[in-house]
C-alpha positions in Angstrom: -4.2 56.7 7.7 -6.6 54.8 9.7 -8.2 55.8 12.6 -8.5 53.0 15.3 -9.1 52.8 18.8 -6.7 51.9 20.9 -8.0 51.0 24.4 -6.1 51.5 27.7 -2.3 50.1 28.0 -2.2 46.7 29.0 1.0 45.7 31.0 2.8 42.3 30.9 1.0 39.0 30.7 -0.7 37.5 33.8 -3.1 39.4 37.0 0.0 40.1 38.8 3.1 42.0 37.7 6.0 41.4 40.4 9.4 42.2 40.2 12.2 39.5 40.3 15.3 39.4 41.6 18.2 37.0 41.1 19.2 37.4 44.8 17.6 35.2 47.4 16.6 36.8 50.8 17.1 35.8 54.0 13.9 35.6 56.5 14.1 35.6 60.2 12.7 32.9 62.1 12.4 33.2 66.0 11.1 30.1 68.2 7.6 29.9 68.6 6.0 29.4 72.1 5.5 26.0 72.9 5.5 24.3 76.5 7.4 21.2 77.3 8.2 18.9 74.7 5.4 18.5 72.2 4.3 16.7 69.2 1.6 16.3 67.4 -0.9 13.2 68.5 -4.3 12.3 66.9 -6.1 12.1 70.3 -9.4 10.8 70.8 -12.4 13.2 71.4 -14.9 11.2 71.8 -16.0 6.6 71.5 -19.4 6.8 71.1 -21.9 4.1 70.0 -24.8 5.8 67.1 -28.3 4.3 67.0 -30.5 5.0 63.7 -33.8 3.1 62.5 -34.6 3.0 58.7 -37.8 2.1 56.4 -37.1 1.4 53.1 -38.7 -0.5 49.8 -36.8 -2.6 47.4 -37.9 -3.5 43.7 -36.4 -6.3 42.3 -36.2 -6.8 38.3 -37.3 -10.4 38.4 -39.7 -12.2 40.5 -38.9 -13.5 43.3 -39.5 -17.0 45.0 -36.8 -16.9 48.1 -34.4 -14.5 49.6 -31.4 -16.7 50.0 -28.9 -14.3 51.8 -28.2 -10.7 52.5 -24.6 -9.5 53.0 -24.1 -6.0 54.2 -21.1 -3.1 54.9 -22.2 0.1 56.7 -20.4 2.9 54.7 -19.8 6.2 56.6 -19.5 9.3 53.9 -19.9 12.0 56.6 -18.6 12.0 60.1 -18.3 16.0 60.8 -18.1 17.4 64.6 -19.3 20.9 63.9 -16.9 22.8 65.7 -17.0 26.6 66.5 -14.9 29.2 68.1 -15.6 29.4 71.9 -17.9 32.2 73.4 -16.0 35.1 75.4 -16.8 33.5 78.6 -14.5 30.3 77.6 -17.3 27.6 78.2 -18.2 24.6 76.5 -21.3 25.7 74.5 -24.5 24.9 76.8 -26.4 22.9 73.6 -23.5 20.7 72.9 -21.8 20.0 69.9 -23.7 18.4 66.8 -22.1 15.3 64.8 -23.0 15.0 61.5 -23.6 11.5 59.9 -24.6 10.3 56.5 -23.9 7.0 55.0 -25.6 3.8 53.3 -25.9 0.3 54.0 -24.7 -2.0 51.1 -26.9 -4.6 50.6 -25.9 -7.8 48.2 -29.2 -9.3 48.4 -29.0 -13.2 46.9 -32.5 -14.5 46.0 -34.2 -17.4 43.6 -36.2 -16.3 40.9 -38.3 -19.3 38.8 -37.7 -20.4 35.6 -40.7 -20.3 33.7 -39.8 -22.4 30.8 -39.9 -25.7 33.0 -43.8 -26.8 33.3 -44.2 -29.3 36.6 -45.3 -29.7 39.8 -41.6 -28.9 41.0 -40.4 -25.4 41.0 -37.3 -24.8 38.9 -35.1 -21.3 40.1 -32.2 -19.8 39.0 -30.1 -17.9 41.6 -29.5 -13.7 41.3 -28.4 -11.2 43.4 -29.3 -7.6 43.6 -26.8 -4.7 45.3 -28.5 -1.6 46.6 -27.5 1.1 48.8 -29.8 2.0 51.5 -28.9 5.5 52.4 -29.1 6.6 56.0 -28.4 10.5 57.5 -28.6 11.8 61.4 -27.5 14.1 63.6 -26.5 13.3 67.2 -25.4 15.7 69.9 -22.4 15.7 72.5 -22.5 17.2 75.5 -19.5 17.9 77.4 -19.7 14.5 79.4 -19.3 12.9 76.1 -15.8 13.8 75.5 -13.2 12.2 76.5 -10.7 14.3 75.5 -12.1 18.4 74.9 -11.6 19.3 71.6 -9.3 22.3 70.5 -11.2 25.0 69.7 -11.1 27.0 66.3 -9.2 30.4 66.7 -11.5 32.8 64.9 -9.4 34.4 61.9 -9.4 38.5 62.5 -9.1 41.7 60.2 -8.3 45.5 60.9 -8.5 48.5 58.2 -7.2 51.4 59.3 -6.5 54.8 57.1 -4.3 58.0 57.9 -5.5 61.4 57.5 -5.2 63.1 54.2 -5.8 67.5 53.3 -6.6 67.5 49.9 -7.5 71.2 48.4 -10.9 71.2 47.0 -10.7 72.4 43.5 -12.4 75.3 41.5 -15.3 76.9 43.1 -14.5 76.5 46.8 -12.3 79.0 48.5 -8.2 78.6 48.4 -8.1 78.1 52.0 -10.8 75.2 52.6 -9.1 71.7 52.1 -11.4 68.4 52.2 -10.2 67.0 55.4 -10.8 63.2 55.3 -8.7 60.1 54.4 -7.5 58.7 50.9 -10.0 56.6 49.2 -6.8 55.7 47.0 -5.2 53.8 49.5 -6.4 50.8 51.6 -4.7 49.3 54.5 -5.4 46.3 56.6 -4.3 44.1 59.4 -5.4 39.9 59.1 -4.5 37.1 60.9 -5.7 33.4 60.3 -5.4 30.1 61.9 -4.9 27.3 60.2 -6.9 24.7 62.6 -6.8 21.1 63.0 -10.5 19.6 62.3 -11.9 16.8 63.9 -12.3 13.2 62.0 -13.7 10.1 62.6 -13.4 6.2 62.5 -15.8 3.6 61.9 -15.4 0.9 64.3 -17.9 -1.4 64.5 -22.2 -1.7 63.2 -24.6 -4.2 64.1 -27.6 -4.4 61.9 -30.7 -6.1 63.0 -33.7 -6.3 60.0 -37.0 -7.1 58.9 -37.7 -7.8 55.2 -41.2 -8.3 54.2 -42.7 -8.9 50.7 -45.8 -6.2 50.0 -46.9 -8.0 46.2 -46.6 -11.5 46.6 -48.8 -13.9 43.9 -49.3 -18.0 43.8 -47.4 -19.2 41.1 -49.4 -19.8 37.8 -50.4 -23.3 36.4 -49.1 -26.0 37.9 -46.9 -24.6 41.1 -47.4 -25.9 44.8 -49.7 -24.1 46.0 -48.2 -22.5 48.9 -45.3 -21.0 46.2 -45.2 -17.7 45.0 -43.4 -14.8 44.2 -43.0 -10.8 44.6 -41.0 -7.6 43.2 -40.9 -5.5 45.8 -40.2 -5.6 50.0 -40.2 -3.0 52.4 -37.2 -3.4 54.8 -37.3 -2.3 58.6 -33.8 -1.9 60.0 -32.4 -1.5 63.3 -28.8 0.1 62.4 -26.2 0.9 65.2 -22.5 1.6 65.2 -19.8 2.5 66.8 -17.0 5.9 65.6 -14.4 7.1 67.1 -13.8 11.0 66.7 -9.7 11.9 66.8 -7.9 15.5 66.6 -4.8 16.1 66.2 -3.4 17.9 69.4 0.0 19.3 70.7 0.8 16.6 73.7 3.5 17.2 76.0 5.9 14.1 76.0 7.5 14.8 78.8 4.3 14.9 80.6 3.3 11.4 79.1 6.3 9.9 80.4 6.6 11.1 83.6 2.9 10.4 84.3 
């Protein structure tokens, strides 16, 4: 006879052991409070038009002679109004609400780069393009006067423990009639509420880019090149970007108000 441990019973498989039923219960469902005749209608918060100014250097793998074209996209990967639940006094908070922003500017820069292998007086290029993403991140605030429609507020979710009052005798060494008078630490009750609430989102409208691109390490070409030709790797870009978002929420609208308005 061996002697092995056995450690403390384990019950069936899985963190929670529920019982099942073949029967299906009914639930009760009551109407919830609602005024007129609603529905649910992304509204618009806020049209607002974003300003931003960016610096940034480019390195290109070949040399270039000549930037041919540029074609840019704004992409918008952020675009969060950072809502919070209302003070106790109801009003709209005094420092506004901050927008988040974060994006890039796509940039499918087409240039000429030289072909080396031809020896003249005339420059020889083949065309190349290059596709970067200039990243770009702000904050801008609204102030009441921004909105066109006020946001719904978050409802702040809420939790409540309560206990109920326990005698408990005391045990060897303390006399028969003391009892520990407290509440059971065996037990634990709560109250919780949360709301599920709708969040803010935004859509990109519109972007206007205005630029400077200017080569920092430009050479003469070598040998036999014109002599006002040359060539560089690198640029440093100046950029004047501005766009326009539109910031929705979906809200409960009373038709009947829409319609007889």
């Amino acid at each position: 006879m061996t002697n092995e441990h056995k450690g403390p019973h384990k019950g069936p498989r899985g963190c929670v052991n529920v019982r099942k039923s073949a029967s299906m219960n009914e639930c009760v469902s009551t109407p919830a409070e609602t005024v007129g005749n609603p529905a649910n209608i992304a509204v618009t918060l806020a049209d607002i038009n974003v300003t931003d100014h960016l610096v940034a250097e480019i390195s290109f793998p070949d040399p270039v002679l000549e930037i041919k074209d540029i074609k840019k996209r704004v992409k918008i990967v952020q675009c969060r109004l950072l809502l919070a639940p209302l003070p106790e006094n109801g009003d709209f908070p005094a420092a506004g609400i901050p927008l988040f922003l974060k994006g890039f500017i796509r940039k499918n820069i087409q240039y000429a780069t030289p072909c080396y292998h031809a020896k003249s007086d005339c420059v020889s290029s083949e065309m190349r393009s290059l596709t970067v993403d200039v990243p770009f991140e702000c904050v801008t605030v609204l102030t009441e006067d921004d909105f066109l429609t006020l946001p719904v507020f978050p409802s702040s979710n809420t939790r409540a423990e309560f206990d109920f009052f326990r005698s408990q005798k005391l045990g060897h060494g303390y006399p028969e009639k003391d009892h520990l008078l407290s509440s059971d630490l065996s037990q634990f009750h709560q109250v919780s509420t949360q709301f599920y609430n709708q969040i803010p989102f935004c859509e990109l409208v519109r972007s206007d880019i205005i630029q400077w691109d200017e080569s920092i390490d430009r050479y003469p070409l070598p040998e036999n090149g014109p002599f006002e030709e040359g060539t560089f790797h690198t640029i440093v870009e100046k950029t004047l970007l501005q766009f326009r978002v539109r910031i929705y929420q979906n809200q409960q609208v009373d038709l009947n108000g829409l319609i007889n308005g």
